[in-house]
C-alpha angles and dihedrals in degrees: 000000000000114000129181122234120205130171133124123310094224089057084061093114142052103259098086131045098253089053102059090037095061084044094055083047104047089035093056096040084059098057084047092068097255128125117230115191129180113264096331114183093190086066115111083216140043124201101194101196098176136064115305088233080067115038093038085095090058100055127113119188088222095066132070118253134214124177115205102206115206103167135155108207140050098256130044128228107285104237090052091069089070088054092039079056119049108011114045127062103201136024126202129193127224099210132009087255090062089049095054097048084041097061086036083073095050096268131141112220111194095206148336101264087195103194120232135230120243116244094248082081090076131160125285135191110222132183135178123277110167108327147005110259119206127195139217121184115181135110101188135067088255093074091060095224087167089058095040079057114050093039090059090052087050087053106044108005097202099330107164091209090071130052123189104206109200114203117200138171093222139012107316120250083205107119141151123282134189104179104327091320117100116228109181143308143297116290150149105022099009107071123192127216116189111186162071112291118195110224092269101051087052090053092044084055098043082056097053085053142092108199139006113219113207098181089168127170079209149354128205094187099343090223097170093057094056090053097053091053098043083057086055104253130116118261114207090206127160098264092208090077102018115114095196106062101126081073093045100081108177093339090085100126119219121225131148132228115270142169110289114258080207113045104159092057094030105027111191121024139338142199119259111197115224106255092204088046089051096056090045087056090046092055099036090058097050087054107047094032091114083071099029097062111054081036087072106037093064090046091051094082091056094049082061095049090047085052110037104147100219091051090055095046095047097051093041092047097042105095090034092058091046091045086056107035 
């Protein structure tokens, strides 16, 4: 079958989430014998895996449209309900947190696409040299990098037997504070890394590391998370929005909803992630590490299992195929 792909131009490459997700979905459907061109009006279906505000330009009313919704906060942009309503036939959601603030809104979601992990992201024993890294991989507010900070500071102060890596896209807004005045950046057991990782080198640093943190005021599909623990490490993530609990264990992180710091991009409510809880977690993980580790890494091979791309295409894509046919 013929199905039409449509995101943003500028996700048309591997440095971002949604990125590698549409790869890992254009990519399965193909093995899966079906072809997947770029905006193809000539599809019977069409899988819009971008905002509405974006892909309203791309619709036909003689294909069949699904809307993918990845989203990080309890109301949509208010000019996307107009195009929910009346110009898409389906809508899908990318985790079970999106489903639930979906139908919240008065939406009905036909089914959780989860996204899966590549295999690159393969399994790796670790053990303890000379001290326990954490990560951090981020690059918005709603990662919360201030907070991954300071609770790390709260844990461990400037302990040399922890590091907290913090992985950005560009330069980094973490600094010093004493009180509300900053008083400098970053430095001794926190290390900033400020730019753009080809997939490798984000797997080569996942496997020099102990533990991910996703302190996130919110996921759409929480991407990074699955591959840390596809790769065999703890992740420390806020189990409200978090798809992969069941591989959490006792690393789920509390929070609670609160207004959005940023209404105009994430209208509604967002999560806000328990500092106090944070630093427990932090320390919870350097002391019991020794267990943790092996722990994971023989989970990790049924976190791949659990997220094997073509098993999650082709269920998603099943009835659709069938429908269309």
């Amino acid at each position: 079958m013929k199905i039409s792909y449509v995101t943003n131009r500028g996700d048309l490459h591997q440095h971002g989430g949604y990125g590698v997700a549409g790869y890992g979905i254009v990519t399965s459907l193909q093995r899966l014998g079906h072809q997947v061109p770029w905006d193809d009006s000539t599809a019977p279906a069409q899988l819009n895996f971008c905002f509405p505000s974006v892909f309203a330009d791309h619709l036909r009313d003689d294909q069949y449209q699904i809307y993918l919704c990845a989203w990080e906060s309890t109301l949509l942009q208010p000019d996307w309900y107009d195009i929910l309503d009346h110009e898409v036939d389906e809508i899908w959601a990318a985790s079970p947190w999106v489903k639930w603030m979906l139908e919240e809104n008065g939406y009905k979601v036909s089914q959780v696409y989860r996204h899966g992990v590549d295999p690159k992201w393969a399994p790796k024993k670790r053990k303890i040299n000379d001290k326990v890294r954490f990560l951090y991989e981020g690059g918005s507010a709603r990662k919360n990098p201030q907070l991954v900070h300071d609770a790390f500071k709260a844990a461990f102060g400037d302990s040399t037997d922890v590091e907290l890596v913090m992985k950005e896209k560009y330069e980094s807004d973490v600094r010093l504070y004493r009180g509300s005045n900053i008083i400098g950046y970053p430095g001794g057991n926190v290390k900033i890394i400020s730019k753009i990782y080809e997939e490798d080198q984000m797997i080569q640093l996942f496997n020099v590391s102990h533990c991910l943190v996703s302190a996130s005021s919110g996921e759409g599909f929480g991407l990074t998370g699955q591959q840390a623990l596809a790769t065999g490490i703890p992740v420390i993530a806020t189990k409200e929005c978090c798809p992969y609990t069941e591989f959490l264990g006792d690393l789920g992180l509390e929070s609670e909803y609160v207004d959005s710091q940023w209404p105009d991009m994430h209208p509604g409510k967002i999560l806000k992630p328990d500092f106090d809880d944070l630093v427990d977690k932090y320390r919870y993980v350097k002391d019991n590490i020794d267990s943790l580790l092996p722990k994971h890494y023989k989970q990790s091979f049924a976190v791949h299992d659990w997220a094997d791309w073509d098993t999650l295409t082709d269920q998603a894509f099943r009835d659709l195929v069938e429908k269309l046919s």
